[in-house]
N, C-alpha and C positions, 0 to 999 in steps of 0.2 A: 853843661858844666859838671854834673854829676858824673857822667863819664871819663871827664880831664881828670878829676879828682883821685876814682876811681885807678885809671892809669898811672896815675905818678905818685900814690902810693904803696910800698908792698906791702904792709898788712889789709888793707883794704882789696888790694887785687887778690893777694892769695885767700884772703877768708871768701869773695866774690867766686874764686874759681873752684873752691870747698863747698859752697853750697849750692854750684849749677850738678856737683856728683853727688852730693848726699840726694838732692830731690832725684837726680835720674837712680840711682841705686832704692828709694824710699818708695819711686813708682813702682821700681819692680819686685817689692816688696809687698805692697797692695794687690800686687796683681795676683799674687802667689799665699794669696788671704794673710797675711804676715801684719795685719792692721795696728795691732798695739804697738810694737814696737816700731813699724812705719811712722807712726804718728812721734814717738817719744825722742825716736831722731831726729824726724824733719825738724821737730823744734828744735831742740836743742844746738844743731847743726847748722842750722842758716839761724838762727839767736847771736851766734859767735861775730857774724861782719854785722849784723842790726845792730850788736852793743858798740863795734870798732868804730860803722857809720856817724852813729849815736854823738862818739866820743870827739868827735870832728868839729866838735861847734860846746867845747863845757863850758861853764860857769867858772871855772877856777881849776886851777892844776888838782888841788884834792878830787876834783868832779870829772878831772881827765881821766886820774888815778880809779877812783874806783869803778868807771867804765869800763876800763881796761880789765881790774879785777873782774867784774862779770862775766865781760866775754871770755876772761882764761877760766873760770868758773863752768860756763858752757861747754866751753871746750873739755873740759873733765867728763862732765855729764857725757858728753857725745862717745868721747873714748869710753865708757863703760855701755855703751849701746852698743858701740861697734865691739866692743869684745862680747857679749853676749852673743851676736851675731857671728861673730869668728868664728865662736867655740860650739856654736850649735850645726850638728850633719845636715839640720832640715833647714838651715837657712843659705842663701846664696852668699858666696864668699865676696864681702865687701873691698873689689880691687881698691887700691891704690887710696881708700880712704885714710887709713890709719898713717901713712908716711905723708900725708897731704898735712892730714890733722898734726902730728909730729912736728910738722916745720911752722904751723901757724904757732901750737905753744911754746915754742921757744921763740918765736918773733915776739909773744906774746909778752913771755918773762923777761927777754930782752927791754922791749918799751916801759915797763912797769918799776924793772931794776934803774934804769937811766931816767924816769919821770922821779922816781922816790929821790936818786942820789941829789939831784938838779931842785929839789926842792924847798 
């Protein structure tokens, strides 16, 4: 069921396919003794579809709302991981993360803007 779910929604698939790269980019981050900030990502990065998941089953459109606020919240967090990462010579350049992260927060402010108007 989770799966169906998963597939037939886009914020839930793209935050889903955001954090199968942030953990493969976070291994090799670990591997490369990179562990603080491997760790400050992983979470904050796969946090982003836990909150969206989350947001799947609320108590009330305000409970949809500020789930949605968290994960774009995350999502902030992550992009200032990922620019630490960018901007540092001694870290590995984080592909395709940031334009991944880019289209989940505007999915993001999208949902949030049409949950507030609808409310």
């Amino acid at each position: 069921m989770r799966k169906e779910l998963i597939e037939s929604n886009p914020l839930l698939k793209l935050s889903v396919e955001f954090s199968l790269l942030v953990i493969n980019y976070c291994e090799r981050l670990q591997a490369e003794k990179k562990i603080v900030i491997a760790n400050q990502l992983l979470r904050s990065g796969t946090s982003i579809g836990a909150n969206a998941m989350e947001a799947q089953n609320p108590e009330s459109r305000a409970d949809f709302i500020h789930k949605m606020k968290v994960a774009a919240k995350e999502a902030g967090e992550t992009q200032y991981w990922l620019l630490l990462c960018e901007s540092s010579e001694d870290y590995p350049v984080p592909t395709g993360l940031s334009d991944k992260l880019e289209s989940l927060n505007r999915l993001l402010g999208s949902i949030i803007s049409s949950a507030k108007r609808n409310n």
